[in-house]
N, C-alpha and C positions, 0 to 999 in steps of 0.2 A: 504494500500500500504506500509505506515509503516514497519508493520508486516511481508510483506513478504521478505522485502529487511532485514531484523534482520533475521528472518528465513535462506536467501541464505548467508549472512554475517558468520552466526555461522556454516553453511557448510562447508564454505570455508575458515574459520578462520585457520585450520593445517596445510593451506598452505603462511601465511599470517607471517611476523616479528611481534613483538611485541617492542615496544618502552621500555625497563625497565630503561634504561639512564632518560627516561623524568619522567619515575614513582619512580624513584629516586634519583628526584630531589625534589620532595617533600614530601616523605615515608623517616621514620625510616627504619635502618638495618630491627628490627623486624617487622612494618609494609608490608614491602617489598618482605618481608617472605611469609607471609601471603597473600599476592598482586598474590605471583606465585602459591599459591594453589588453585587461581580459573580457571577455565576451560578458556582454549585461548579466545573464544568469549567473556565471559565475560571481561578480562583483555583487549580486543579490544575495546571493547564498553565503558569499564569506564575509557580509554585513552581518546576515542575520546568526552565523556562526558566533560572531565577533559578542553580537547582543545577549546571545546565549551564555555565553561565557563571562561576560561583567554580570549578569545575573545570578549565577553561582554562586560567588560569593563576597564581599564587600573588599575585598583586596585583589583585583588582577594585575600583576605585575606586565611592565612595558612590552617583556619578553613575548607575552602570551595574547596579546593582544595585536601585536603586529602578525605573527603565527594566524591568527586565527583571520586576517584578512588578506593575507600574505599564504596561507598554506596551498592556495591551488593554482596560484600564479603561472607556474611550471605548463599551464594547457594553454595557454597563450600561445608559445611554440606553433602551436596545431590547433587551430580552432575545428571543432565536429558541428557537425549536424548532429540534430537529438535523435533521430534514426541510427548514426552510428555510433553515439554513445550507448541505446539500446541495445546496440546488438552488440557491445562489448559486456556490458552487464548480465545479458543471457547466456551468451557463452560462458564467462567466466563460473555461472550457478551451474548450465546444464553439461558444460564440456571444457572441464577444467584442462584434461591433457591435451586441447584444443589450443587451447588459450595460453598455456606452457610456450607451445611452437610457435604461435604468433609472436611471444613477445620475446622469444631466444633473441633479437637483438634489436637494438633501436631504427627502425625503420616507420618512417612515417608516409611512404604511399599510401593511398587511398584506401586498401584493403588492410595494411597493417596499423594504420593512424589511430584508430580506435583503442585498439589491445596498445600499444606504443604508449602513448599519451594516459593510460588508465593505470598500468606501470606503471611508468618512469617517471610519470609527474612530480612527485615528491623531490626526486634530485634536481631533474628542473626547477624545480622551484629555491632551493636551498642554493644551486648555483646562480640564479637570476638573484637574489636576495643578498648573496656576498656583494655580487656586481652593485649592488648599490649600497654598501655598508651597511647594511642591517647587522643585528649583534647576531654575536652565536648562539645565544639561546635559541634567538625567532630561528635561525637558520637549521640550528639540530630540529627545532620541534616540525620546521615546516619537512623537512629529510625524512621522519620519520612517521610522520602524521598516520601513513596508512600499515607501521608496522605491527606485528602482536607487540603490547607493549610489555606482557609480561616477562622478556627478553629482556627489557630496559628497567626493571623493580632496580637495579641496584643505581642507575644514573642519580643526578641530582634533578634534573627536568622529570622524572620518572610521574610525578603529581599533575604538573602540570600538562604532559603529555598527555593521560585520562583527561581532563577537562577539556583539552582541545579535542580529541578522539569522541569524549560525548557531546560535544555541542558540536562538532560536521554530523555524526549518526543521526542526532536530529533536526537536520537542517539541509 
């Protein structure tokens, strides 16, 4: 259910405002920049991610707040249609050793862009994010955004990771 309301969301995003007053309120000039290069939905979704996350709890540190509007930058790269966003997320549920071979390497033609970019985004993102001096916090958390985080219990983002991790799950 999820999925579909992200789905009707990214349709209906060109008709939709975008908050950039609140995305810069905590982006650099050049982050910010960067912020507008990604597709309206995206820039909708890591608002409402961002919103999610100062609701949590009454102390969001700089780190997690730029992460959480900054974490899917990285698809900028490669803009999809929602069609082939769709059909990366169906593969990935109903044919994972599908989706293995797709994204054995970074390739972004037309057939691989989808599984590519559903990937890799994360380092994209993390390397877009140096390029314009972001700290290493934002940068580890946007890296790792889509990892199991229980691999990372022992980091010192390890908390903040879960908070960025449940506010993209619902948003």
């Amino acid at each position: 259910m999820q999925r579909i309301r992200q789905g009707v969301s990214a349709l209906l995003a060109f008709a939709r405002e975008v908050d950039y007053d609140l995305a810069a309120h905590y982006l650099t000039p050049q982050q910010l920049t960067l912020f507008k290069q990604m597709a309206r939905a995206e820039q909708r979704h890591s608002l409402n991610v961002l919103r999610d996350v100062l609701s949590q709890t009454d102390d969001t540190p700089q780190d997690l707040a730029v992460a959480a509007l900054m974490h899917d930058v990285g698809k900028s790269k490669r803009h999809l249609s929602v069609a082939q966003k769709t059909a990366s997320v169906l593969v990935k549920r109903f044919a994972p050793a599908l989706e293995e071979r797709l994204t054995a390497q970074e390739r972004t033609d037309f057939w691989h862009a989808p599984f590519t970019v559903r990937r890799y985004h994360p380092k994209w993102s993390a390397e877009l994010l140096a390029e314009v001096g972001a700290s290493e916090g934002s940068i580890w958390l946007a890296r790792h955004h889509q990892d199991d985080a229980t691999k990372w219990a022992d980091h010192p983002n390890y908390a903040l990771l879960l908070r960025l991790q449940a506010a993209d799950d619902a948003n």
